[in-house]
SEDO-990253 format. One record per residue (C-alpha): z, x, y. Coordinates in steps of 0.25 Angstrom, whole numbers, padded with zeros to 4 digits, always signed. Example, Ala and Ser with C-alpha at 12.3 -4.5 7.8 and 13.67 -1.06 7.14 Angstrom:
2
+0031+0049-0018
+0029+0055-0004
***
This chain:
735
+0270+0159+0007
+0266+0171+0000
+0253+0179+0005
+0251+0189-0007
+0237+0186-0015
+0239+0178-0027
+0231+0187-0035
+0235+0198-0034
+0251+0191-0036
+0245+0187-0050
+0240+0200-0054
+0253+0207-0052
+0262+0211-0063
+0277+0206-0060
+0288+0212-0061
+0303+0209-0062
+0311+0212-0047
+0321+0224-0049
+0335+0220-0045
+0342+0226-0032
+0352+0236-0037
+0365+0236-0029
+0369+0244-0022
+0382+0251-0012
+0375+0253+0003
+0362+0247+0010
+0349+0251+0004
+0341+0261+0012
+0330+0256+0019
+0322+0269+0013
+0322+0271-0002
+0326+0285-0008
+0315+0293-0014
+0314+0289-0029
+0320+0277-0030
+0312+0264-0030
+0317+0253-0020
+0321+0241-0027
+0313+0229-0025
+0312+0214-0030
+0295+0213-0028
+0284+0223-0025
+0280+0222-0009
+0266+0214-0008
+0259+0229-0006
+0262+0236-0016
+0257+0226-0028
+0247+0232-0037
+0234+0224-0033
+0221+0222-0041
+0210+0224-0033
+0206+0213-0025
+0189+0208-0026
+0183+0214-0011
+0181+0201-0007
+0194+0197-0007
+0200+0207-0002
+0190+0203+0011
+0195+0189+0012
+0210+0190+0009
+0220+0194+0020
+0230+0203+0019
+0244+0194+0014
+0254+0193+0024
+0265+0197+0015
+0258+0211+0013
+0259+0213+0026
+0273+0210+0027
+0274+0220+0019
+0268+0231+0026
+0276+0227+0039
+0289+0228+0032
+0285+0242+0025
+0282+0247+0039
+0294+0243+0043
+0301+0247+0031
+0295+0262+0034
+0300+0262+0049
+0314+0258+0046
+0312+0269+0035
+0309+0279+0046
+0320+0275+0055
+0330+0277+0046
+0326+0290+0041
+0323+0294+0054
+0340+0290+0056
+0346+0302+0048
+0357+0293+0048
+0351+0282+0043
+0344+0288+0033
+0357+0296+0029
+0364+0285+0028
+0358+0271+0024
+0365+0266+0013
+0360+0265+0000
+0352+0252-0006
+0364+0247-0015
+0375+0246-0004
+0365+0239+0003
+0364+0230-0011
+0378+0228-0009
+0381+0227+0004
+0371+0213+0004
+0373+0204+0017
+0382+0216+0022
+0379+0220+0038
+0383+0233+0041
+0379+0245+0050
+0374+0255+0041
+0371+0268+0048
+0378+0268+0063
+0371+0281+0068
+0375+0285+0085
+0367+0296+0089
+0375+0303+0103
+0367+0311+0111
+0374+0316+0121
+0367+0319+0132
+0371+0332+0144
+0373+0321+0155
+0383+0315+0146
+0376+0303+0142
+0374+0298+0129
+0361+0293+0122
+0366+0286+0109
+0358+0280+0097
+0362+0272+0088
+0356+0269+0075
+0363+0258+0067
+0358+0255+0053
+0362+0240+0049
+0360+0230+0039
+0359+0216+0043
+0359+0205+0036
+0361+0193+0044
+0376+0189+0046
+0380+0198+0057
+0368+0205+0061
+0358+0193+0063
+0348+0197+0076
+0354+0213+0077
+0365+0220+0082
+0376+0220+0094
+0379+0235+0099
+0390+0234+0109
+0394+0247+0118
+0406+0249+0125
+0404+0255+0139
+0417+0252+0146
+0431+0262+0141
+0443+0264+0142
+0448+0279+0147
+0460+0285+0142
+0466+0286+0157
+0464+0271+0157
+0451+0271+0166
+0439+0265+0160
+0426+0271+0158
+0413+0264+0159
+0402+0271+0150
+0385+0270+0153
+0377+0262+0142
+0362+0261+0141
+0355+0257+0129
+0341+0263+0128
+0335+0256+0116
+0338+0247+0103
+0331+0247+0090
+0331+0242+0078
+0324+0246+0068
+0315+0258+0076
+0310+0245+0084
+0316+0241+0098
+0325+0231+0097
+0329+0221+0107
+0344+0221+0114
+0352+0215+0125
+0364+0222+0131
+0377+0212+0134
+0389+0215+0142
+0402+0217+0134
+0416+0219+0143
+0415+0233+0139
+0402+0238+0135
+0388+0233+0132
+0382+0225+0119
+0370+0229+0114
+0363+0217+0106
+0352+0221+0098
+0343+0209+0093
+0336+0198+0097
+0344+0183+0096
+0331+0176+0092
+0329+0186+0080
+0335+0188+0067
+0336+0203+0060
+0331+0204+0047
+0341+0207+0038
+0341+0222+0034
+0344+0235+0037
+0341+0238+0053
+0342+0251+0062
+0346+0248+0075
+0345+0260+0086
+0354+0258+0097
+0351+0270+0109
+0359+0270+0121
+0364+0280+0133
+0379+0279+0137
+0386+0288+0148
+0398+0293+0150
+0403+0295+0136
+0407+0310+0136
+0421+0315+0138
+0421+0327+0147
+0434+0336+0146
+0438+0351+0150
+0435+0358+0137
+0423+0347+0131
+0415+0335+0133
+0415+0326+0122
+0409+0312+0115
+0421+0302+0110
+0409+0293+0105
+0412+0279+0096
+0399+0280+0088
+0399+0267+0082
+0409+0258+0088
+0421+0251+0082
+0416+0235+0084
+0406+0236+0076
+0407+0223+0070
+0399+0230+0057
+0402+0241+0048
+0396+0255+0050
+0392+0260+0034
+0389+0274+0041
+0391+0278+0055
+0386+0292+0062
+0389+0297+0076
+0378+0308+0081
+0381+0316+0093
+0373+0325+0100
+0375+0334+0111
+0367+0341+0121
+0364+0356+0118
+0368+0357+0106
+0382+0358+0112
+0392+0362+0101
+0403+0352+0095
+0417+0355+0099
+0424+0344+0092
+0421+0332+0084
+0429+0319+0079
+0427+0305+0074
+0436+0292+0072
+0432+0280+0062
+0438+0267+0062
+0441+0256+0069
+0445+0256+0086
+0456+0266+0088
+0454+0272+0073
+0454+0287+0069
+0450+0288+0057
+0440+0299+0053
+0430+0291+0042
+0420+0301+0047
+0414+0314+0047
+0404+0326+0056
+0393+0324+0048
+0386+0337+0056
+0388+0345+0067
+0382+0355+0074
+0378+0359+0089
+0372+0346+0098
+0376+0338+0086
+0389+0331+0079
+0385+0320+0069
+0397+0311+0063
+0398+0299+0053
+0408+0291+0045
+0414+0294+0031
+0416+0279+0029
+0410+0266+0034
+0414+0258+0044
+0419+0244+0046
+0418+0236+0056
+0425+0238+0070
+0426+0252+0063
+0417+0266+0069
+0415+0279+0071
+0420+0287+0084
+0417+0303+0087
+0419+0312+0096
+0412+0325+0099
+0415+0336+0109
+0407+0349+0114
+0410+0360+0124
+0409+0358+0141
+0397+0359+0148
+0385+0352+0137
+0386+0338+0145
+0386+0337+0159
+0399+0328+0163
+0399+0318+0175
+0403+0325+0188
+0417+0322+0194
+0413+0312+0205
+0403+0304+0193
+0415+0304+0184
+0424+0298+0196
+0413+0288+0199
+0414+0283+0183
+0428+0283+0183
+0428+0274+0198
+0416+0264+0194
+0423+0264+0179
+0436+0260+0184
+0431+0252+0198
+0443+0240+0193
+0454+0248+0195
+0449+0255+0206
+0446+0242+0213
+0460+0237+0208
+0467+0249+0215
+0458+0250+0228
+0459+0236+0231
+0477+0236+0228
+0478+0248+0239
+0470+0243+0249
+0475+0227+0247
+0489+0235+0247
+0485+0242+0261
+0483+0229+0265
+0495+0222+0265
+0501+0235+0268
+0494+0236+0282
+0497+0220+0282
+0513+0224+0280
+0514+0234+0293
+0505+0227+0301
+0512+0214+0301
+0525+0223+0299
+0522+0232+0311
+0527+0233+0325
+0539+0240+0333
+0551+0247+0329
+0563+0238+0325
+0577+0238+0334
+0586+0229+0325
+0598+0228+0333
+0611+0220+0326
+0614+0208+0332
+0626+0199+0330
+0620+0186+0333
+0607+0181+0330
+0595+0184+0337
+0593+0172+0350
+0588+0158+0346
+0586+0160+0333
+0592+0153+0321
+0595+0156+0307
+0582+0148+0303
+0574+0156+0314
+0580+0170+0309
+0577+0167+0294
+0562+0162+0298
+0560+0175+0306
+0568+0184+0295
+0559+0177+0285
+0545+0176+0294
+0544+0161+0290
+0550+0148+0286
+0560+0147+0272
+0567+0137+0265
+0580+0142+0269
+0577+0142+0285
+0581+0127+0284
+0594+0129+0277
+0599+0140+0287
+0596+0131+0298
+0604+0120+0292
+0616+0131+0290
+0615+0137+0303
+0616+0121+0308
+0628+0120+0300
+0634+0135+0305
+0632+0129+0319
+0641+0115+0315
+0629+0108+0317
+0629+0101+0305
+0635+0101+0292
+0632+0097+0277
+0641+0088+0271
+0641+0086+0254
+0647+0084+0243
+0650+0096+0235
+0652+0087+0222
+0638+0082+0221
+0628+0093+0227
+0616+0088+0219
+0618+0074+0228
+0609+0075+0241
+0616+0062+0248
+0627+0071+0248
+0622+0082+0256
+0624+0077+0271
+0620+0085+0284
+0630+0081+0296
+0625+0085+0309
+0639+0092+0318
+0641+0095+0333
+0641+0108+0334
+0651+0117+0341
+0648+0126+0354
+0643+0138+0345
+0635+0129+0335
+0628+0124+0349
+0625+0137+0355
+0619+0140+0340
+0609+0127+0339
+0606+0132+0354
+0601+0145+0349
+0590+0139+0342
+0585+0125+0345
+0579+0126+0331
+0592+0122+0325
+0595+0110+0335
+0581+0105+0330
+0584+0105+0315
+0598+0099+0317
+0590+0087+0325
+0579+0087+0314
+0590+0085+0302
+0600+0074+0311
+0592+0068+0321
+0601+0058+0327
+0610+0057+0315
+0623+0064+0312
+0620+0065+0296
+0611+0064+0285
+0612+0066+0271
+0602+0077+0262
+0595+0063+0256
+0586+0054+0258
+0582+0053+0274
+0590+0068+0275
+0581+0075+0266
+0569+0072+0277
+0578+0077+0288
+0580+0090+0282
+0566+0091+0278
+0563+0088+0293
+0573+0097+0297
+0566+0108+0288
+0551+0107+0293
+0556+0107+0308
+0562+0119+0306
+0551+0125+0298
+0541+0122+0309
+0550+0126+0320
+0554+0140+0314
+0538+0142+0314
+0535+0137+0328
+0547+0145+0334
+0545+0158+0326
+0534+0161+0317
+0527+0168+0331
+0535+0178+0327
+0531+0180+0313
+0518+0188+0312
+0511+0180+0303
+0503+0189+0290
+0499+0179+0284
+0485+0181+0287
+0485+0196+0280
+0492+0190+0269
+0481+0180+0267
+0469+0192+0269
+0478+0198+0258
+0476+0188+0248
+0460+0188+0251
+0460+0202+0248
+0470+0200+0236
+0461+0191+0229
+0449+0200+0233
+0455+0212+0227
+0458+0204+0215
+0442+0200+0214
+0438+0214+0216
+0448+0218+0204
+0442+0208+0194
+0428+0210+0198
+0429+0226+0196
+0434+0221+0183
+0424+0212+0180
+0413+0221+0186
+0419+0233+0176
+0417+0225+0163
+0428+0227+0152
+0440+0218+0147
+0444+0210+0159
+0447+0197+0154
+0461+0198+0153
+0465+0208+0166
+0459+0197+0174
+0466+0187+0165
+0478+0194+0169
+0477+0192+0184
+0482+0180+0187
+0493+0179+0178
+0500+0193+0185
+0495+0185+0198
+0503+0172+0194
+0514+0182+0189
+0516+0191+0202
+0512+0178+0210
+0524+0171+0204
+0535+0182+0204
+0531+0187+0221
+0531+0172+0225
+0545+0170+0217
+0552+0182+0226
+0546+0178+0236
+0551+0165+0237
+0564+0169+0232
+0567+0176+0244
+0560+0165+0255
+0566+0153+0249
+0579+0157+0241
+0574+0154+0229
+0584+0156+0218
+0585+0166+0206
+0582+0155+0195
+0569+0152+0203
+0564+0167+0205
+0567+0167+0190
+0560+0156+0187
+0548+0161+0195
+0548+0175+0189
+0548+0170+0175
+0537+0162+0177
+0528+0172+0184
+0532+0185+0175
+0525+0179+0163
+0512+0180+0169
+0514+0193+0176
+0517+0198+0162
+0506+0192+0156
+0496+0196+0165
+0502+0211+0164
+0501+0209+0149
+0486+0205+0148
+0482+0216+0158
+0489+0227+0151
+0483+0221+0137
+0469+0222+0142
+0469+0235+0151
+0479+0243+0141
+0468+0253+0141
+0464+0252+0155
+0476+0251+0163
+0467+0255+0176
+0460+0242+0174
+0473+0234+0174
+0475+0238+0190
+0463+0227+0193
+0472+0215+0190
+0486+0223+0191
+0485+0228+0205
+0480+0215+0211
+0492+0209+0205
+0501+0219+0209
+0497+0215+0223
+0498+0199+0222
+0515+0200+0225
+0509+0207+0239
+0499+0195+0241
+0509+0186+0239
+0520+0192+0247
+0510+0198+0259
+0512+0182+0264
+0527+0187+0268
+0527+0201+0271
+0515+0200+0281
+0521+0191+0290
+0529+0199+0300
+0535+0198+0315
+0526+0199+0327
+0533+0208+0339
+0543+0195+0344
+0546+0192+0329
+0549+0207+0327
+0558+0207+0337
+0566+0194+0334
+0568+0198+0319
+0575+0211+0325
+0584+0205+0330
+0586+0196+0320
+0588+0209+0309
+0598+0214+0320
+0606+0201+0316
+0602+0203+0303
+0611+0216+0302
+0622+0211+0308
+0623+0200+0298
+0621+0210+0286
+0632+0219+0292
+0641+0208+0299
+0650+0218+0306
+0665+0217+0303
+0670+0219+0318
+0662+0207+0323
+0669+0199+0313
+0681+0203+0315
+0680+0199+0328
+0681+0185+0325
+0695+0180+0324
+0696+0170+0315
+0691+0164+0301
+0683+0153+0307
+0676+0162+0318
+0671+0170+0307
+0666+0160+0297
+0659+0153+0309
+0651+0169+0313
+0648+0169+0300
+0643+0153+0299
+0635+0155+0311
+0627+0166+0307
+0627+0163+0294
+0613+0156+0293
+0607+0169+0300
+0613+0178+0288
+0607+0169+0277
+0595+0169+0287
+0593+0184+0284
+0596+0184+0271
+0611+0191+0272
+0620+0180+0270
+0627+0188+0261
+0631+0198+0268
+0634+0190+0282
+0643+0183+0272
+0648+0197+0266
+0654+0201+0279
+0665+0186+0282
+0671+0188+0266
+0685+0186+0265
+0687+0175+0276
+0690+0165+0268
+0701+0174+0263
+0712+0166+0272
+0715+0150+0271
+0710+0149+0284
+0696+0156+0279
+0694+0147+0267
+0697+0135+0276
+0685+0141+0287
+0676+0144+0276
+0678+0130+0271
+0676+0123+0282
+0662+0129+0285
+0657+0127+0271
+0661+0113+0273
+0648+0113+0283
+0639+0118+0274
+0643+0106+0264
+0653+0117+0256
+0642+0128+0253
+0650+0141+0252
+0641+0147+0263
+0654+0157+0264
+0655+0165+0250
+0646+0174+0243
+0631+0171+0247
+0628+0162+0257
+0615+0161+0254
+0618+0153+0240
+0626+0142+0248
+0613+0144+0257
+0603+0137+0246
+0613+0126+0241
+0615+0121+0256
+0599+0122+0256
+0598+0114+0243
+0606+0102+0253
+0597+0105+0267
+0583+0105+0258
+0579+0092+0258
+0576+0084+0244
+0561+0088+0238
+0552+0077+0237
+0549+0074+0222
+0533+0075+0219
+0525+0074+0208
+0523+0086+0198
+0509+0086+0201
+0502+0092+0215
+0492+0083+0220
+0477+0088+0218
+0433+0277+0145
+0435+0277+0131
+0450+0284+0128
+0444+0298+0125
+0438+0299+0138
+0436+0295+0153
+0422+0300+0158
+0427+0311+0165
+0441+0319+0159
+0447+0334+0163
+0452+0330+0150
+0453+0341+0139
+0456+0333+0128
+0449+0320+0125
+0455+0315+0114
+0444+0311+0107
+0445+0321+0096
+0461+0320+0093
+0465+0306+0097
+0451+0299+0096
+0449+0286+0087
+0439+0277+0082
+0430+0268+0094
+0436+0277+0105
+0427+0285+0113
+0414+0282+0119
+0402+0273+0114
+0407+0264+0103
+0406+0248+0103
+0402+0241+0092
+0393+0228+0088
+0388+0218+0078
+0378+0211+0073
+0372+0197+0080
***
């Protein structure tokens, strides 16, 4: 609906609209002197108009497109102002025919960052970007994002302060939100229920930021990335303004263009002069591309922050790590003092001994040697019954994998083999609990429930009858994994608390968990249980994987930071220690301290098996049967070996090979004579275990140029520098 009088539309000569020239840059939003701005219609006031009849001009309103026209004009005049208030701005505005030719095009203009630095060291920055909208990526105004969160070159990070103290757009206020970004803060200018007219806007962007400065022996200086290197927009012309208290004098100056990481030198010092360093590109910028500088001046113009400040900064900056570090020495201490406490009590006086210690068993020696119940305790009892021709195992060395074949025959023992089974009644209850009142059983069927019977009684009656003398840690160990998994919350909320990248540290956690987990519960039950090499190889492949992946993600995402890797990497290093704290806590009480020296004093006789004694005995036989009976203690105390060591060569005579025959024959022909006894050891258990039940599958149910605070006399800045390094920086876009 048109508002303009029809009379005075009749009255009015036309004339044909003059076409738009085109053009290489954006049209300036103020016309040079003398040149006539091109247009397609004359605005509504400035029409030549025949006088109207006084009456009329009583009774007829002002039209509503005239007034349109004023408002606009107005605001045509402000923006005017504005700009040529902006030396920049209006130095720089490109011409009408690239703006012609850059139709529907959205870039940033003018990128102007005004730096006053201040004595306290603080920095009050405007920013004044001139951009041209047009719809597609700058549709409600324009995202501003601000890092505050650096990496140091000494691998600390560096938390810089960030407070914005106005928007505008156009010289009139404009509305923002700040949003939390992993390492700084977003500015979102705009409103989301209000579209921007497409055009050419101004928008001012004035904020304060701290701790920016580097403060060395000889100088202090500003490392600052004007414009940013994410700018999703290209920057026509960009201009860096740095001034300084004082009109302090310029020592050095430099400037990086480019992407991150870049140095090349696309720009020049426009001026310089006391107080006063202005720099700007030589050619535009794309996006992701921007402009770095770096500006130093003599000692003594800005105040720096006192030692103690800058060690409160570099503490709160880095809390992660310190938490990390703290909490691995006193979790460390812990099972430290754990250790000796349980480990503590009088002086040992280990004396040898040449039989074992009174009323004790092979079985009883290995659980006291071991502080618990094994898998191999029953198979020594079952070879110390046989040593004490008590029984013996039959089976047919032709057909090993046949369990039918594998029978167990109970004997009379002779007068030594009594006055053994009277040492410890232990071993006369076993021997009932396999035989009953039979003579004989075979390894399957209603066998395999005997031995299985035969295995949980002395299980239980290893426990009742020794594990007073075991000092029980148990409950440390557990307070140890409380304060495991607290440490491990305090590491990731310090992290989480500190902002930054933390996805995949954490991420990275549990696979080292699962990895270290894997590999400490292999060994360790390598050495309790005599697992074999294929199964520890086994284990280790399947746990170093994810130890290897965790290392990998941690070092991938803390490359910069190493410091900030200790949160995940110490806990870690300390799981192996949780794990294992269920073993190495437990120790003797007083009693228990005593018995285990006597049973070491045996242990060295064993180990060193003198020559003299043994030479002692007359004949073959009487050796072999020294060496049966204590037998079971050596594999007990883990030095089969070398009690086996010391009778080599007496199967060197026929009547040796004939002994040695005739006492592997007991054992159901196991070479329990020749190289380790330990080997014949698993295969006899292999026959003693009984069968395992088949189941189902399933179970039921600061920036690199700087660090706040540096004795350093060199920064860097000015020979090593490049483009997006330093302070400030950032980027945005359009939304």
């Amino acid at each position: 609906m048109s508002h303009s009088d029809p009379r005075l539309d009749a009255s009015r000569p036309q004339r044909p609209a003059r076409p738009v020239r085109p053009g290489r840059h954006a049209r300036p939003l103020t016309a040079p002197a003398g040149v006539e701005t091109p247009r397609r219609r004359r605005l509504p006031w400035t029409a030549r108009r025949e006088p109207a009849p006084a009456e009329a001009r009583r009774g007829v309103p002002m039209p509503l497109r005239t007034v349109l026209g004023i408002l606009a004009s107005l605001v045509a005049t402000v923006m005017a102002a504005l700009l040529l208030a902006t030396p920049a701005c209006a130095q720089y505005l490109p011409d009408a025919e690239a703006a012609s030719a850059a139709m529907g095009r959205e870039f940033i203009a003018v990128f102007e960052s005004n730096v006053d630095v201040q004595r306290n060291g603080d920095l009050l920055v405007t920013e004044r970007l001139l951009v041209n909208a047009q719809g597609n990526e700058i549709k409600r105004g324009i995202l501003r994002d601000f890092p505050t969160l650096y990496n140091a070159r000494d691998g600390l990070r560096v938390e810089v302060g960030f407070d914005v103290l106005g928007v505008k757009r156009d010289g009139n206020p404009e509305p923002y939100d700040l949003e939390k970004l992993s390492n700084g803060v977003r500015i979102r200018i705009g409103s989301a229920d209000r579209w921007l007219p497409p055009g050419a806007h101004v928008y001012e962007i004035r904020y304060r930021t701290t701790r920016q400065l580097g403060f060395y022996q000889d100088h202090d200086e500003l490392y600052w990335n004007a414009t940013g290197t994410g700018w999703t927009l290209p920057i026509a012309h960009a201009i860096a303004r740095i001034h300084l208290p004082d009109n302090a004098r310029i020592l050095r100056t430099a400037f990086y263009t480019g992407p991150q990481g870049a140095t090349e030198k696309n720009a020049r010092v426009a001026e310089s002069q006391p107080g006063l360093v202005v720099f700007e590109n030589t050619e535009p910028l794309g996006a992701r591309e921007g402009l770095t500088v770096a500006v130093s001046w003599p000692k003594g113009i800005v105040q720096p922050p006192s030692r103690l400040l800058g060690l409160y900064y570099q503490l709160r900056d880095n809390l992660a790590p310190l938490v990390a570090v703290a909490g691995f020495v006193l979790l460390a201490a812990y099972y430290l003092a754990a250790y000796l406490r349980t480990r503590r009590r009088a002086p040992r006086h280990i004396v040898p001994l040449y039989e074992p210690p009174e009323g004790m068993s092979a079985p009883a020696v290995r659980y006291m040697a071991r502080q618990g119940n094994d898998d191999q305790g029953f198979v020594i009892a079952v070879i110390e019954l046989i040593a004490l021709r008590a029984l013996r195992i039959d089976r047919n060395a032709s057909k090993r994998s046949a369990d039918k074949e594998t029978r167990f025959v109970l004997l009379e023992p002779d007068a030594q083999g009594r006055r053994g089974l009277a040492r410890d009644v232990l071993l006369g209850t076993i021997l009932h609990k396999m035989f009953g009142a039979h003579t004989s059983f075979y390894r399957s069927n209603a066998g395999s429930s005997r031995l299985r019977e035969a295995r949980a009684t002395l299980t239980s009656s290893l426990d009742n009858l020794y594990s007073r003398y075991i000092a029980d840690g148990g409950k440390r160990a557990r307070r140890g994994v409380w304060l495991w998994l607290l440490y491990v919350a305090a590491c990731i909320g310090t992290l989480l608390l500190q902002g930054g990248p933390v996805g995949g540290t954490i991420m990275a956690l549990p696979f080292m968990a699962v990895g270290l987990g894997t590999l400490t519960a292999a060994w360790t039950m390598l050495r309790r249980a005599g697992f074999s090499w294929a199964v520890l190889i086994f284990w280790t492949l399947f746990g170093l994987p994810f130890l290897l992946g965790g290392i990998g993600v941690l070092s991938a995402e803390n490359g910069a930071t190493p410091l900030r890797a200790l949160s995940v990497a110490l806990p870690a290093l300390l799981l192996p220690v949780v794990v294992r704290a269920f073993g190495f806590l437990r120790g003797y009480t007083a009693e228990g301290a005593e018995i285990m020296d006597r049973i070491d004093g045996f242990k060295q006789y064993l180990t060193l098996a003198e020559g003299p004694r043994l030479e002692a005995l007359a004949t073959v036989e009487d050796k072999l049967r020294l060496y049966e009976r204590y037998l079971p203690y050596a594999v007990a105390l883990d030095v089969g070996k070398k009690w086996a060591a010391a009778f080599a060569g007496l199967a060197a005579t026929v009547a040796g090979v004939a002994a040695v025959q005739a006492m592997q024959d007991m054992y159901g022909g196991y070479d329990i004579y020749h190289s380790d006894p330990g080997r014949a050891l698993d295969s006899i258990g292999s026959d003693v275990t009984p069968p395992v039940i088949s189941s189902s599958s399933g179970s039921p149910g600061t920036s690199s140029s700087w660090s706040g605070s540096s004795d350093s006399s060199s920064s860097g800045s000015f020979d090593s520098g490049s483009s997006g390094d330093g302070g400030g920086g950032g980027g945005g876009s359009g939304w």
